[in-house]
N, C-alpha and C positions, 0 to 999 in steps of 0.2 A: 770468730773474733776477727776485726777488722783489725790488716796492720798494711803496714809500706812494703812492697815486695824487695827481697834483699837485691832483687839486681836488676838493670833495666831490659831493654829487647835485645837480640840477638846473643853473646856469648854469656851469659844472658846480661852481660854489661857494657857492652860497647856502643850499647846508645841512652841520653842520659835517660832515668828510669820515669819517675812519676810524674803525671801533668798535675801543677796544683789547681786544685776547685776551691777557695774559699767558701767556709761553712756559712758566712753571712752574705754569700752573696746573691744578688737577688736571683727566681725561680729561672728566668730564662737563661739568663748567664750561667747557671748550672747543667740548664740541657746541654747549652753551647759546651761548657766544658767537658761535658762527659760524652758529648759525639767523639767519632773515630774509632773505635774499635771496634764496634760494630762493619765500619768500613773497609776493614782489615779483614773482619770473617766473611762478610758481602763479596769478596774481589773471586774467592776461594767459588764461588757459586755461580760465575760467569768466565772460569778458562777456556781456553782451547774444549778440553773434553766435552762442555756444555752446549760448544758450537757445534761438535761433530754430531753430537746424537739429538740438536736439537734440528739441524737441517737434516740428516736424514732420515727423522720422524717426520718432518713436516715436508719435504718430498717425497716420501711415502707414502703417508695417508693420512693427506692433509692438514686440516687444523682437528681431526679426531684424539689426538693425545694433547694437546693441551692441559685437557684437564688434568693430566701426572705432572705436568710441570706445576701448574697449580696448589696442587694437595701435594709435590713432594714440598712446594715451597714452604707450607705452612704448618708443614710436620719439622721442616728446617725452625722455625721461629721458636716453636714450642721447647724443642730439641737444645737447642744454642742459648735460649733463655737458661733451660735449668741448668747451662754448662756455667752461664754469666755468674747466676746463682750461686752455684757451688765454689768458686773462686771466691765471691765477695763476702760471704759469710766465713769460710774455711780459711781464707788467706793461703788455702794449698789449689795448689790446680789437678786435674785428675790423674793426669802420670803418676804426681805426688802420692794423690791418693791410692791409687794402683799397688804401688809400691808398698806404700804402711799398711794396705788391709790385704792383700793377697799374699801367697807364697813365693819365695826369690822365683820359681821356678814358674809358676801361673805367670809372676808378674814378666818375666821375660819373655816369653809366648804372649803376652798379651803388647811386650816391646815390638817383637819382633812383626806382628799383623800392624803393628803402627807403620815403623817404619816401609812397609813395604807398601803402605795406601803412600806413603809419601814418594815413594819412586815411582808409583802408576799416576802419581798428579803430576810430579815433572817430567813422567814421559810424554804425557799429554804438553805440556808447556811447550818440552823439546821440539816436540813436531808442528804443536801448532804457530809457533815465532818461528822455523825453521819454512814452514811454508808460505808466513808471512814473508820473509825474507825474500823469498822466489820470486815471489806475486809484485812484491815493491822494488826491488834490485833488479829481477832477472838472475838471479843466479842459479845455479843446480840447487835440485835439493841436499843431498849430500852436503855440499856447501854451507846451505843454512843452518844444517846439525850441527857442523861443526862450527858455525856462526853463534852459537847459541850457547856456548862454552864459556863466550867472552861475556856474558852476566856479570860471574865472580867478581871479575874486576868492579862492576856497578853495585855489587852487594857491600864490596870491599872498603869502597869508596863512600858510603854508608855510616862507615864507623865513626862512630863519634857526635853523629847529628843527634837533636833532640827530635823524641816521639813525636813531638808536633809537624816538623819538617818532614818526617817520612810517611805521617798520614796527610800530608798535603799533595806528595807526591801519586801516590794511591789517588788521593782522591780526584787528580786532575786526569789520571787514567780512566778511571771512571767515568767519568765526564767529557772525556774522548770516544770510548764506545757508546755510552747516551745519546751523543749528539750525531754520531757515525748511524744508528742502528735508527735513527728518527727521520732521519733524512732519507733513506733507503724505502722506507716503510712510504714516505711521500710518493717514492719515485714507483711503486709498485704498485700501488693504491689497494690494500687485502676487501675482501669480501668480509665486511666487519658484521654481518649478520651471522655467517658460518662462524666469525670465531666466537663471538656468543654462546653458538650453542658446540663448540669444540670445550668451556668450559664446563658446560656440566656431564659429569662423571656417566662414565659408558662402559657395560660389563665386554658387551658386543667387539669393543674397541681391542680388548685384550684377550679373545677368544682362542689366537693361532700363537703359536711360539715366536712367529720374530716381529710381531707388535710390543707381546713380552718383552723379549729381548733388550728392545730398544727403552723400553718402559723402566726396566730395574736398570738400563745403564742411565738412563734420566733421572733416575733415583739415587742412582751412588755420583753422578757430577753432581748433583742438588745438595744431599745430605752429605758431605764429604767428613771420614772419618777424622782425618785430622785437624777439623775445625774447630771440633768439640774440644780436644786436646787444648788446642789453641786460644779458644775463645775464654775458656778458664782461668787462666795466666793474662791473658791480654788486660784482661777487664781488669785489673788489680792494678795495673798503670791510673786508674783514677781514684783509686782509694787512699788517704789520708788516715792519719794514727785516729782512734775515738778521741784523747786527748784535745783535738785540735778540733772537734765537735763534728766529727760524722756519723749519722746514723745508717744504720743497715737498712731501714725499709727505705730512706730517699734514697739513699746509692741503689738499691735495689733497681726500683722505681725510674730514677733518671737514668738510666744501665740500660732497660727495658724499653723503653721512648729509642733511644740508640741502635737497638740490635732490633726492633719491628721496625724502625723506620730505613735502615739499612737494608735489609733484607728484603721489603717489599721491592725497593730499589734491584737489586737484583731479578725479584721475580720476575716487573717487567721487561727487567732487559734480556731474558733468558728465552720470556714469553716473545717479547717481540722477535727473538733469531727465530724459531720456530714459523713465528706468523709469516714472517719474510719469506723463509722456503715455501711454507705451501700455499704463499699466494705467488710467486715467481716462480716453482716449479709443478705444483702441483694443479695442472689444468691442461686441457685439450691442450696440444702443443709443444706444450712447456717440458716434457720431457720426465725422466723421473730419474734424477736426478740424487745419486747414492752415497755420492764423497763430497767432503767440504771442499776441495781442489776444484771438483766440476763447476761449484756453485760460483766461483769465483768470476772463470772464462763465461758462462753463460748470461751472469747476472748484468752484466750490460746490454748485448741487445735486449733482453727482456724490459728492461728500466728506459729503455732507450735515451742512457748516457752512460758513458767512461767512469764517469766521477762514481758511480755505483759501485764500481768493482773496486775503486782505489779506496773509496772510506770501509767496505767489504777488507781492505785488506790492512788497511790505520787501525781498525779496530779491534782486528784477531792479534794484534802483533802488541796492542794495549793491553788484552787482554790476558797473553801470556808473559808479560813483563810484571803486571800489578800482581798475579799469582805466584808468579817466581819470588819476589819478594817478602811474600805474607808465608811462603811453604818456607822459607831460610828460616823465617822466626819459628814457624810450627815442629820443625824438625830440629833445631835448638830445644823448644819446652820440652819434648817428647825424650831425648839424647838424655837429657841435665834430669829430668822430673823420675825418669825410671830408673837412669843406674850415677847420678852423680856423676858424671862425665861430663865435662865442661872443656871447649875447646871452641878455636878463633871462627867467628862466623865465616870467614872466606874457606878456611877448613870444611866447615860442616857444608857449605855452600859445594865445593869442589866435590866434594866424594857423593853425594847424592847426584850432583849431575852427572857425573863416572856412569855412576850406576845406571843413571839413565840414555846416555848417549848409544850405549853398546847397541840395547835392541833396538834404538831408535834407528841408529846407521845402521846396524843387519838387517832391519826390514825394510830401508828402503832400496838398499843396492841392491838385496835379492828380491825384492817385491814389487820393484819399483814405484812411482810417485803417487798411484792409487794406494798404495798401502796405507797411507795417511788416516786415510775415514776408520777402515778396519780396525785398526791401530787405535785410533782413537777411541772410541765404540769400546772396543774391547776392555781397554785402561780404567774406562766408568765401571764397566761391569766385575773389576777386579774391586773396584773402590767398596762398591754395593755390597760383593760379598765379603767383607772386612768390617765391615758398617756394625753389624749385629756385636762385634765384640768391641767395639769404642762404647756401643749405647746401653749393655747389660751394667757395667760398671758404674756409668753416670746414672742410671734410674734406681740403681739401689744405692749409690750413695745420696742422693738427693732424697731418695725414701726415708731414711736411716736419723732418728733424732739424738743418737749417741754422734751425731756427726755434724748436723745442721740446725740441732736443736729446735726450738719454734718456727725454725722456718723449713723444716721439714715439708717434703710435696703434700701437699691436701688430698684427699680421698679422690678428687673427678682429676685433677694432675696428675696422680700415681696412676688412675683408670684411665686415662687416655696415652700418658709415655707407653704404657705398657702394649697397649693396644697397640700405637705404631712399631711396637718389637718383634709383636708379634708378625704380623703384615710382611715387615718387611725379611723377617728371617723367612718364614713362609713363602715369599714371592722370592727369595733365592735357591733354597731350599726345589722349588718347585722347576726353578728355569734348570739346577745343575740336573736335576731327572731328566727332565725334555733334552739337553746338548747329547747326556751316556747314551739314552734312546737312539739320539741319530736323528 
């Protein structure tokens, strides 16, 4: 049942709630309307973490994993649709759900694997605006961690704006890395026959463990658990009472146009950071290059210009602002949807960054400034394995017609969500043997 969600983004009301789409108004004016929220779970699949494991995949070995960026992207499309789904027909978002079909006890184990994808996405944040900071400023890293504190304030400052305004602000971040990471790609010039065939799918590619590695962390920055969370709740900002003449399949329908045309957006931006490493570091020469820090200092002689390293460095720092933004709203739904707790977004804001500056500053004073890449790397690969318990819940309630009624997942739907569950439980499953090995 379509209805108006009781309260808008962040606490979950302190921004004003629903965009209206009039029901008569013509086809286009509808898409226009129902863009943006797809752009809000788009942002979530190009942070910091995306960039650490897509440069050092792609200085590693080359444009060979592309193809995971790829296929994780459009396992994301499939994934985030039935999450759009499940909000627009239920009017509940999946926390919600969580809650009414599981036990207190399931359902807060399955809180608490939330919450903790959400302090491995803004420890990625932490670090990667914290090393923006360096690259742009000059300043220690240290400095930038705690640089990175002072967000709150710009989430705080937040309150009160209408949805429209704060997907404008996303969207110009977006369009900040687009135009950073297209420029770059000039200055490199990729060997675009290799990346051709870097997209089609390679078993070879994934034969040794830290190809792996790097593959299921490309997999949990892509598929990020608390998008789904997110993406449920968000999409309901464009729904309208049936009263006022909306239908479930156009909202459906115009929802879908929004979150595939979004997220393509993403893919390529994700694909190009990859492309960019292994065509700038992976070649005779060019070194091989480990951490996203390195990429930075080298990426200009290679380009042979300055301006390389400084949109290299406009665009990670875009990157982790438009994220930090969208994880405040996702860690609000996820807070409010599982245990009815409801508190000021600068609140929710501050104590997740708490939680993530600790290890953020312990590993770089004792690791120092390489610890960055590691760090980051690693954050994806907590995400990945967190993944499998966001996505069992939304594939059986989207299965479920005591829940979604006719619009229950169709037979090749349900045979395909399930497919990518399995895959990727398997591909975690498979890497945590290979780490206890040794």
């Amino acid at each position: 049942m379509l209805k108006r969600p009781a309260s808008g983004p962040f606490s979950l009301s302190e921004v004003a709630g629903t965009v209206p789409v009039p029901a008569t108004a013509p086809f286009w004016k509808k898409v226009i309307g129902y863009a943006g929220p797809g752009l809000l779970i788009s942002v979530g699949y190009m942070d910091p973490g995306n960039w650490a494991t897509a440069i050092q995949g792609g200085s590693q070995f080359g444009y060979r994993l592309l193809f995971v960026v790829v296929l994780s992207s459009l396992a994301a499309i499939v994934l985030q649709c039935l999450s759009m789904r499940l909000g627009i027909v239920t009017g509940k978002n999946l926390a919600e759900h969580c809650r009414d079909q599981y036990s207190a006890r399931t359902s807060k184990a399955l809180w608490l694997g939330a919450e903790l994808s959400i302090i491995a996405c803004d420890l990625a944040e932490v670090l990667g605006c914290a090393l923006a900071f360096k690259l742009l400023l000059g300043v220690s890293l240290p400095a930038g961690v705690a640089l990175t504190a002072l967000d709150t304030v710009i989430v705080l400052g937040l309150k009160g704006k209408g949805f429209r305004q704060f997907e404008a602000i996303v969207l110009a971040l977006i369009a900040t890395i687009g135009i950073c990471l297209f420029v770059e790609l000039i200055f490199v010039q990729p060997d675009w026959a290799a990346v051709a065939a870097g997209i089609l799918p390679s078993r070879d590619a994934l034969s040794t463990r830290e190809p792996l590695y790097l593959a299921v962390g490309i997999l949990g920055a892509t598929v990020m658990p608390h998008n789904l969370y997110l993406h449920s709740w968000v999409v309901q900002t464009r729904i309208t009472r049936q009263e006022d003449g909306c239908r479930p399949h156009e909202a459906i329908a115009l929802s879908r146009i929004d979150t595939v045309g979004s997220l393509l957006v993403a893919l390529f931006i994700n694909a190009a950071i990859l492309v960019l490493a292994a065509a700038a570091f992976h070649k005779p020469g060019g070194g091989n290059v480990m951490d996203i820090d390195q990429a930075y200092y080298l990426l200009a002689p290679i380009a042979g210009t300055t301006l390389a390293a400084i949109l290299f460095g406009l665009a990670l720092l875009a990157a982790g602002q438009s994220s930090t933004f969208t994880g405040t709203i996702a860690g609000q739904v996820i807070m409010e949807g599982f245990l009815k707790l409801k508190i000021p977004c600068w609140q929710r804001r501050a104590i997740t960054r708490a939680l993530a500056l600790a290890p953020a500053m312990a590993g770089v004073l004792t690791l120092g400034d390489h610890a960055i890449g590691t760090m980051l790397v690693a954050s994806q690969v907590v995400l990945s394995l967190q993944l499998p318990f966001a996505l069992y819940p939304l594939i059986s309630f989207t299965d479920r017609r005591g829940i979604m009624g006719h619009f229950a997942n169709r037979w090749w739907t349900s045979v395909s969500a399930w497919g990518m569950f399995a895959i990727i439980t398997a591909a975690n499953v498979w890497l945590a043997v290979q780490v206890m090995l040794g």
